[in-house]
C-alpha positions, 0 to 999 in steps of 0.5 A: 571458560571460553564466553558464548559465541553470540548468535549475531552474526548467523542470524545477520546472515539468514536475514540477508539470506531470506531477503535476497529469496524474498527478492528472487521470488519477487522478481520472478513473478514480475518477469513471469507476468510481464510485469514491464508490459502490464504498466505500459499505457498500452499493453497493461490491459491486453497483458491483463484481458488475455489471462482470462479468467486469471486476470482478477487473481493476476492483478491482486498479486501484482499489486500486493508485489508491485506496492511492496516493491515501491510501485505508485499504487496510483499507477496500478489502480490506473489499469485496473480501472482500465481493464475491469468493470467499475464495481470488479475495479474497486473491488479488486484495488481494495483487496490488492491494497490489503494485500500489499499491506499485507506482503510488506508487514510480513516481509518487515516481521520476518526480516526486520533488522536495520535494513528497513529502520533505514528505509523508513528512515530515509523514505519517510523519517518522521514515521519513525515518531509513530513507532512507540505509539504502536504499541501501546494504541495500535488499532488507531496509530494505524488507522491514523497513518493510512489516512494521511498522505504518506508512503504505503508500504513505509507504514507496512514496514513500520508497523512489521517491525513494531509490537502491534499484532497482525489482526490488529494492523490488518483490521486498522487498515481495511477500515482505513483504505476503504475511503481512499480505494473507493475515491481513487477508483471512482475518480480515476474511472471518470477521467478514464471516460472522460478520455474515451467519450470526449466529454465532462459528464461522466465527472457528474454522475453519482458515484464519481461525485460520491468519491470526491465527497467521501474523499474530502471527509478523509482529508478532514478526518486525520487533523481531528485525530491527530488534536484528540490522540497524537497532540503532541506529533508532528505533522507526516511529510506529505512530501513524502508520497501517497499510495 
């Protein structure tokens, strides 16, 4: 009897297949939006403003895309906090953050294979160490993971190609990106209004101090759960990159 033909190397190529569309469309969007033009210091907030009101729905697909294609998040922030209110920005950075945390677990869960073990291993090796204790303490490796400073979209690949659940992956990291929207957002705003009114008091106003606070007690938070939880885990690089 002739043995089976595995199913291997079909499912190799529906992989490839489905990477490649995801790519596509992907690419499709940044050229659709002008995605080149809408990161230049100068055309980003006119390429934004002139979609009306679009532009809050605009800006959170690019970034889910953006993020998900490797983007610094900090640039993205740095134009929405341009062109939008100061409340509207920290809003619309906090959803385009979950939504690019979203776009990269899927694109994970759906594709997985090598491909993305090698990114994350490249990108960020010692993330691969988290991996078991993702499934078996989800809620709090996740939330552990988007405190520290690692790269953004490695842990959406990691925790994609994990056993956590969705809902659990989801609810870890709004509760976790909240401190971090809020203090890059507010901060950045500051800087902006430094620049515009040439002076340092906009850096003393309550919300801009009230980011910095909130910002220092999320740098001290993740030693605390790393001693009670994860003794026995190295340090993640933050050579690595942040958001």
């Amino acid at each position: 009897m002739q043995p089976a033909p595995t199913n291997a190397p079909k499912s190799g190529t529906l992989r490839m297949v489905l990477l490649v569309a995801i790519s596509a469309l992907a690419l499709g969007l940044l050229y659709h939006f002008s995605a080149i033009d809408f990161l230049r210091s100068g055309g980003a907030t006119e390429r934004l403003r002139s979609l009306g009101p679009k532009a809050p729905i605009a800006y959170v697909l690019l970034m889910g895309v953006l993020m998900t294609l490797w983007v610094p998040g900090t640039l993205i922030v740095l134009v929405g906090t341009a062109v939008f209110s100061p409340n509207e920005a920290l809003l619309l950075n906090y959803v385009g953050s979950l939504t690019a945390a979203l776009f990269g677990f899927v694109t994970a869960r759906l594709v997985g294979g090598d491909a993305f073990q090698q990114i994350i291993a490249r990108r960020a090796p010692t993330l691969v160490r988290f991996q078991r204790k993702l499934a078996t303490e989800g809620f709090l490796t996740v939330f552990y993971l988007r405190l520290i400073p690692t790269p953004f979209n490695a842990i959406s690949y990691l925790a994609g190609l994990s056993p956590v659940s969705a809902t659990t992956y989801l609810a870890a990291t709004a509760l976790a990106i909240l401190p971090g929207s809020f203090a890059f957002t507010t901060i950045l705003g500051a800087g902006l209004e430094v620049l515009k009114t040439h002076s340092l008091q906009p850096l003393f106003a309550a919300r801009p101090v009230a980011g910095v606070v909130v910002f220092i007690a999320a740098v001290l938070l993740p030693p605390r759960i790393k001693a009670r939880y994860f003794p026995t885990m190295p340090d993640a690089d933050a050579g690595s990159g942040g958001t």
